[in-house]
C-alpha positions as CSV (number, residue, x, y, z in Angstrom):
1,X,81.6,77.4,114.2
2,X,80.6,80.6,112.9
3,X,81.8,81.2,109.4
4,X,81.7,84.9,108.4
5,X,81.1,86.1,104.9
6,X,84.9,86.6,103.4
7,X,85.6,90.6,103.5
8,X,87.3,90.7,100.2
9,X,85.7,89.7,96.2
10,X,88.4,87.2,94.3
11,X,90.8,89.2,92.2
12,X,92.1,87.8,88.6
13,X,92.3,84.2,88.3
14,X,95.4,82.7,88.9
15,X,98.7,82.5,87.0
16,X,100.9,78.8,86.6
17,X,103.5,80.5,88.8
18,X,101.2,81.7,90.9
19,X,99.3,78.4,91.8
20,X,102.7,77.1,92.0
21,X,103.5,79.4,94.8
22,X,100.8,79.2,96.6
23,X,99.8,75.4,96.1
24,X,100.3,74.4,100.1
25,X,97.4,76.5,100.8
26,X,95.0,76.3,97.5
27,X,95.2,72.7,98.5
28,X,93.2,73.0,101.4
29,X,89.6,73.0,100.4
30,X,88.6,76.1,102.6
31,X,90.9,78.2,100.6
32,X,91.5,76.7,96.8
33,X,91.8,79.0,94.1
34,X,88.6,81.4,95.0
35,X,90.1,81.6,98.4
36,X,94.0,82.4,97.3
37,X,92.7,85.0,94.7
38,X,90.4,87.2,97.7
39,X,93.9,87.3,98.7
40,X,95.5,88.3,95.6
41,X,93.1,91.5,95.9
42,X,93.5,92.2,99.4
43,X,94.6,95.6,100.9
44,X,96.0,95.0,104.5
45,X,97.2,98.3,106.6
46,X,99.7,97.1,109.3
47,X,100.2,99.6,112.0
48,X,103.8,98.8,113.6
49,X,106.8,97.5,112.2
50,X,107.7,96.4,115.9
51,X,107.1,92.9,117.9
52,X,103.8,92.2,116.3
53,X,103.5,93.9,113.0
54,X,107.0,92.2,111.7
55,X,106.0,88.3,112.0
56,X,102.7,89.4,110.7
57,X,103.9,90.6,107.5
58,X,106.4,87.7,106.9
59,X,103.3,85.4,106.7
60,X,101.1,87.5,105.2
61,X,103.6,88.0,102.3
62,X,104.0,84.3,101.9
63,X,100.1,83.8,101.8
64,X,100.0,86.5,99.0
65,X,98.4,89.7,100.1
66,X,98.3,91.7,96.9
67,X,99.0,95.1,98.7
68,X,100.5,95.5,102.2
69,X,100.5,99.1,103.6
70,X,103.0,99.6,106.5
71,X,102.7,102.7,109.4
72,X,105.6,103.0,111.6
73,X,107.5,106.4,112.4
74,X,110.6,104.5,114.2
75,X,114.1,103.4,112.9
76,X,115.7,99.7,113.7
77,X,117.9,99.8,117.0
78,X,119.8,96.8,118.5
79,X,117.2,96.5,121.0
80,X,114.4,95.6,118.6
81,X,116.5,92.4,116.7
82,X,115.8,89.9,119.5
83,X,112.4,89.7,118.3
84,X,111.9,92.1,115.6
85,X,113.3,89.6,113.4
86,X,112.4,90.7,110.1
87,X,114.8,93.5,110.6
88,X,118.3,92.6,110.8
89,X,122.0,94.1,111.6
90,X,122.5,95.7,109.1
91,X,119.2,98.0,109.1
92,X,119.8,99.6,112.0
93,X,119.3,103.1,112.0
94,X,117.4,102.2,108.8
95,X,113.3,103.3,108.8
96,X,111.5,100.4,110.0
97,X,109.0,100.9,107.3
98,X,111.9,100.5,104.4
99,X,113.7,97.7,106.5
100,X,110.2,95.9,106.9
101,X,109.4,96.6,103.0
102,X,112.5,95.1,101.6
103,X,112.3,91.9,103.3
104,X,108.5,91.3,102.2
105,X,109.9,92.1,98.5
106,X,112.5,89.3,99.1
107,X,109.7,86.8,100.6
108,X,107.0,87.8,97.5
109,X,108.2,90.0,94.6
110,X,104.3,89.9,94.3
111,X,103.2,91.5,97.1
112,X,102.9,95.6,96.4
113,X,103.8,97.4,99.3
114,X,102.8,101.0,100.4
115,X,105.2,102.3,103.5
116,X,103.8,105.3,105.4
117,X,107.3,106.6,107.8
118,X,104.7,108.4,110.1
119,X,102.8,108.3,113.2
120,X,99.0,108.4,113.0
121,X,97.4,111.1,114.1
122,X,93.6,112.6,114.3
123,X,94.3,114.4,110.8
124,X,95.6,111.3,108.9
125,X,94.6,107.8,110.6
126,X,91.1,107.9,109.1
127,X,92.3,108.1,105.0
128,X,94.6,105.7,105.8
129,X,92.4,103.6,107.5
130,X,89.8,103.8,104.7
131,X,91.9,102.9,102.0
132,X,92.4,99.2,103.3
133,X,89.8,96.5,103.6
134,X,91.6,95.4,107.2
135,X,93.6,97.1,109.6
136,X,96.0,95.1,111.7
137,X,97.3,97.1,114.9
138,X,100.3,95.8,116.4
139,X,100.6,99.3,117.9
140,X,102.8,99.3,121.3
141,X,101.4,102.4,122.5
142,X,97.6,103.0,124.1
143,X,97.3,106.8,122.0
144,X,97.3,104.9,118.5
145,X,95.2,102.2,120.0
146,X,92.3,104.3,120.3
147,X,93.0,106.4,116.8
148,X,92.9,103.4,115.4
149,X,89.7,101.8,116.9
150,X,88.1,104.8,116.0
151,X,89.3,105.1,112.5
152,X,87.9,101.6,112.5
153,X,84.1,102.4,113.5
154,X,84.0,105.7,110.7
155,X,85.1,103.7,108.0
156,X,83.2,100.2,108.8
157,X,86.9,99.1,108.3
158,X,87.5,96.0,110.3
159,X,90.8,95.6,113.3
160,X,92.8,92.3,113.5
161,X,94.1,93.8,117.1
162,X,97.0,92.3,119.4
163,X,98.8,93.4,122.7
164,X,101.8,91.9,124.8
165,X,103.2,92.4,128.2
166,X,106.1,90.2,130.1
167,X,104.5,86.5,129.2
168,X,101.0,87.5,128.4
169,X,99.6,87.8,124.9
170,X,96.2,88.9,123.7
171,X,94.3,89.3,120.4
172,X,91.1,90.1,119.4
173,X,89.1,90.8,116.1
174,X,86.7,94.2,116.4
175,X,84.7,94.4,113.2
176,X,82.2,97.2,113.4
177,X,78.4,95.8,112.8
178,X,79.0,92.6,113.5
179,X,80.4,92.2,117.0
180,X,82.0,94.3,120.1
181,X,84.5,96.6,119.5
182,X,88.2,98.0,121.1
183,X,86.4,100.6,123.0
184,X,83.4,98.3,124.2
185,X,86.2,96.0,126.0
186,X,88.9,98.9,126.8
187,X,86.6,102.1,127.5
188,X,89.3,104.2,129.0
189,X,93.3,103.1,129.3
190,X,94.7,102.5,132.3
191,X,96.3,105.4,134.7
192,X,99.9,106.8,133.5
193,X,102.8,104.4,134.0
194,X,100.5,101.9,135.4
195,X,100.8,99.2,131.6
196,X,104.4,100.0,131.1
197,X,106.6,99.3,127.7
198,X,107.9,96.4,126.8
199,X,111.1,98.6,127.2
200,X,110.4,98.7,130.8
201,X,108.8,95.3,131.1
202,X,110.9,93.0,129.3
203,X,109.5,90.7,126.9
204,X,111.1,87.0,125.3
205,X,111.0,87.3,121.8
206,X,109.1,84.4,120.6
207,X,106.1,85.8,122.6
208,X,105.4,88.7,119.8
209,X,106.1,86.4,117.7
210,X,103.4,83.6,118.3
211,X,101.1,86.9,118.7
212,X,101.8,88.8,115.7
213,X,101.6,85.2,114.0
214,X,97.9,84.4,115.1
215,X,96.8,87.9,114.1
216,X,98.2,86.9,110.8
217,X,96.0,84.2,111.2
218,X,92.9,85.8,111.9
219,X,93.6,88.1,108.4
220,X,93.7,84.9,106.2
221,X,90.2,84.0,107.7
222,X,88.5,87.4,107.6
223,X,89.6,87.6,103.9
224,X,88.5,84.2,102.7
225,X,85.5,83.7,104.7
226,X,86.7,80.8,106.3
227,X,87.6,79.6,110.3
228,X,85.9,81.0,112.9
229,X,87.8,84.4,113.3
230,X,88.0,86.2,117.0
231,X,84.6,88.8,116.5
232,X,83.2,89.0,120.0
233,X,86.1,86.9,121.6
234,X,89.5,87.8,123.1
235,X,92.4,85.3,123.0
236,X,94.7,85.3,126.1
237,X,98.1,83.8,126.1
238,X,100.6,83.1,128.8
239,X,103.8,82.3,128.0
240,X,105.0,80.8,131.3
241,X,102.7,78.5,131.7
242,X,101.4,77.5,127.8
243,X,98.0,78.0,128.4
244,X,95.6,79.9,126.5
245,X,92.1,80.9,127.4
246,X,89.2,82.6,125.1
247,X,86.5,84.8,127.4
248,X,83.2,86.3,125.2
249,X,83.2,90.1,125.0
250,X,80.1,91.6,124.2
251,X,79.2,95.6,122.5
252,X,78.3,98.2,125.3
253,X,74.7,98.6,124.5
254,X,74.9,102.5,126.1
255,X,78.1,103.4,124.2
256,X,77.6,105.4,120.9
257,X,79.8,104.3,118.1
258,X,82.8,107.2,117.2
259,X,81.8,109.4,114.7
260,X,85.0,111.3,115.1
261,X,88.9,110.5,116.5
262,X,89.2,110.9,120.0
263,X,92.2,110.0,121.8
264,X,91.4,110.1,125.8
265,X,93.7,112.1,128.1
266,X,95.3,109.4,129.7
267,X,96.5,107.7,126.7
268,X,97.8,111.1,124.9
269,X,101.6,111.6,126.1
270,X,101.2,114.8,125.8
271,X,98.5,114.9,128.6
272,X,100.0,112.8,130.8
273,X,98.7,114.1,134.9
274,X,100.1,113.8,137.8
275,X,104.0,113.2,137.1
276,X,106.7,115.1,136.6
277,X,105.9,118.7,136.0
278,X,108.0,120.6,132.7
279,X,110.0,122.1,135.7
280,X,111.1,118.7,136.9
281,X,111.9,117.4,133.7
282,X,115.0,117.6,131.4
283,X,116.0,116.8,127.9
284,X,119.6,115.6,126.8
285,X,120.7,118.9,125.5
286,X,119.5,120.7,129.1
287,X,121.5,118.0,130.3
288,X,124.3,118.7,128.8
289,X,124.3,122.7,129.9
290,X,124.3,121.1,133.9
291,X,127.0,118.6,133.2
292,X,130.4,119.3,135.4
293,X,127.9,122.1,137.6
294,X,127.7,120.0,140.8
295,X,125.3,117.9,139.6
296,X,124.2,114.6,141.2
297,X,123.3,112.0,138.4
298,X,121.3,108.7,139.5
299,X,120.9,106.2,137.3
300,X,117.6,104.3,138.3
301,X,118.0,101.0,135.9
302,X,119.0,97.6,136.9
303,X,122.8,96.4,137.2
304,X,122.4,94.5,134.2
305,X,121.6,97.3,132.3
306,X,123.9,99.8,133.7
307,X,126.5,97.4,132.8
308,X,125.7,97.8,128.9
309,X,126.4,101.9,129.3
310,X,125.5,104.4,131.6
311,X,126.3,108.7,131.7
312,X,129.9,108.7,133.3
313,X,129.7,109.6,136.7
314,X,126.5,108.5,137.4
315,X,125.5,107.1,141.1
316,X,123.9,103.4,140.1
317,X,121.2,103.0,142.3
318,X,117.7,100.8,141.5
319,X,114.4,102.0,141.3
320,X,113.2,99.2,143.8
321,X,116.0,100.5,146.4
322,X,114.7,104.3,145.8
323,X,111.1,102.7,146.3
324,X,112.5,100.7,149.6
325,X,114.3,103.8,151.1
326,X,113.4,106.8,149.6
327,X,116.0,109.9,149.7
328,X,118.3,107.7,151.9
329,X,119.1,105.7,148.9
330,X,120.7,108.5,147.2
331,X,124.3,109.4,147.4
332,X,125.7,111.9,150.4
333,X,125.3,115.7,149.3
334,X,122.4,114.4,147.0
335,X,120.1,117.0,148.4
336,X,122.8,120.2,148.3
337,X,122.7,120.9,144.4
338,X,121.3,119.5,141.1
339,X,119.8,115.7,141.3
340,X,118.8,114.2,137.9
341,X,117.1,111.0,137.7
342,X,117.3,109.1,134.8
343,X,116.4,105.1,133.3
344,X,116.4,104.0,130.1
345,X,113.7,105.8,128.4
346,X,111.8,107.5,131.7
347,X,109.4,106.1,132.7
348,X,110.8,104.7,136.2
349,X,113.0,107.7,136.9
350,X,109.3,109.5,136.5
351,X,108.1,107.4,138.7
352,X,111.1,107.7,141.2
353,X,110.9,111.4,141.5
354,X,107.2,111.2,142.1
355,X,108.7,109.1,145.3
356,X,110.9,111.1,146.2
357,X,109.4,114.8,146.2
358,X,107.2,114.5,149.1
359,X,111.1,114.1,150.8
360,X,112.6,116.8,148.9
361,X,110.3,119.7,149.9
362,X,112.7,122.1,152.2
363,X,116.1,120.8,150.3
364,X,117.9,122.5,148.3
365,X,118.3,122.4,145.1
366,X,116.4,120.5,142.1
367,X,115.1,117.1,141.6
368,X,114.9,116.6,138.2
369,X,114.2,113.3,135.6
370,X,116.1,113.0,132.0
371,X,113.1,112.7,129.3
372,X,113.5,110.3,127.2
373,X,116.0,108.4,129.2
374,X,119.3,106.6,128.6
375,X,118.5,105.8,125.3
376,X,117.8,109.6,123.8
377,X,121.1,110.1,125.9
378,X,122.7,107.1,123.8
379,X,120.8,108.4,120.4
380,X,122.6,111.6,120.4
381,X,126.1,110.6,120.9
């Protein structure tokens, strides 16, 4: 075992409520009363209020972090209760950030809690960043991945760091100086579309939770100095078969630590290559304008799905049938007028008209995708 030194001094000593509180864990001898008040004084950033984030705040308000901070730009939606648990019914539509803050306040009055209702960006993830002593990033999305790592390496702040897909979890811990770090084991991201949502995906809910629970884990030990925390290893979990494996990951020895935020092309939305242009794409209000013009709506989700709500007079037709058979899966007339394409938030009606336009050049008319999907459709009444 490799024992790290802790990352945080002890705070104030310890009040008779306090030890009272906490007595489960000051009971162990790695932690006592030295170990619960590092925690006391700790300043933890959590970057998500989503799968991850939300079971790692629950514990690490029980264990007494003095001061959580919590990033998230996003408001609760039915989707997100199956396994966004600390979030409940009667938040949706509520910022995640306040939803997220009021149920730490009910597990630990004690616990001070700084919310942040924005997305990190170059201009503000490296203040943030610096004014924690540990950033956990249960990010879903590759752009704030990187802004984070390299907020991480410019501040010598250390990343508890966590990912899901379908039944596979990972974490890791990158802690600059003294072990690997994001972009040493994830150099570029993968292709557009190719590491979809858990939107797109699908996910069981007690998978972000065990997750977002270790990482929780691996913040106790990095603040008290105790365990053998996850620097220069990565985690791997698969939920369908309950196996987990650890593989060493070691620094790049030709890569040059950040010295600014960069976030690379392919993992900036806004630079997405090589699918639908601006002319082939449409947002709900353009939608609208079309609606009752002839058009030819093809909804590209599952039957399961469709059955929850679809646009009203749209043709129901799977992406793996549009994959199978191309333009002869769409409706009669499809290629006379207006064809929009549209899922539940994109992605696979993107990747449907990328199928499909090699077929539609000589046709007439437009072949189009909603942006945004079913559920910005859904969002705005």
């Amino acid at each position: 075992m490799v024992t790290l030194p802790a990352l945080v001094d002890p705070g104030p000593e310890l009040t008779g409520d306090q030890i009272d509180r906490y007595r489960r864990q000051i009971t162990l001898a790695a932690i006592g009363t030295l170990g619960q008040r590092r925690l006391r004084a700790a300043r933890v950033l959590v970057v998500g209020a989503g799968g991850l984030g939300t079971p790692a705040l629950q514990y690490l308000a029980g264990a007494g972090i003095g001061t959580l901070g919590i990033v998230d730009d996003d408001a609760v939606d039915l989707s997100n209760l199956h396994r966004q648990v600390i979030h409940g019914t009667d938040g949706l539509g509520t910022p995640k950030v306040d939803s997220a803050a009021a149920a730490v306040r009910r597990i630990n009055p004690e616990v001070a809690v700084e919310t942040h209702r924005t997305r990190l960006d170059a201009a503000n993830v490296v203040e943030l960043v610096r004014g924690h002593d540990l950033v956990l990033d249960g990010s879903d999305n590759f752009a704030t991945r990187y802004l984070v790592a390299d907020a991480s390496e410019i501040t010598g702040v250390p990343v508890v760091w966590g990912a899901i897909l379908r039944h596979h979890g990972q974490v890791s811990v990158f802690w600059p100086g003294r072990g690997p770090h994001y972009r040493d084991v994830f150099p570029e991201p993968p292709a557009p579309r190719e590491a979809p949502s858990c939107a797109e995906a699908g996910v069981i809910g007690t998978l972000p939770g065990l997750i977002g629970t270790v990482m929780a884990s691996q913040v106790v030990q990095l603040v008290t100095g105790t365990g053998d925390p996850l620097v220069g290893t990565l985690m791997l979990w698969d939920e369908a078969t309950s196996t987990t494996r650890t593989l060493r990951i070691a620094r790049d020895p030709e890569r040059a630590p950040a010295t600014r935020v960069e976030v690379p092309a392919a993992a900036d939305p806004t630079c997405l290559t090589g699918g639908p242009t601006p002319e082939e794409t449409l947002d709900v209000p353009a939608l609208r304008r079309l609606l009752g013009g002839g058009l030819t709506l093809v909804d590209v989700r599952e039957p399961w799905e469709t059955a929850a709500g679809t646009i009203e007079g749209a043709h129901a037709i799977p992406l793996g049938e549009v994959l199978d058979r191309g333009a002869e899966a769409l409706p009669g007339g499809a290629g006379g007028g207006e064809v929009v394409l549209f899922c539940q938030s994109g992605v696979r009606s993107a990747r449907a008209l990328e199928h499909l336009r090699p077929a539609w050049s000589g046709r007439e008319g437009h072949l189009r995708h909603l942006e945004g999907g079913y559920a910005d459709w859904a969002a705005e009444g």
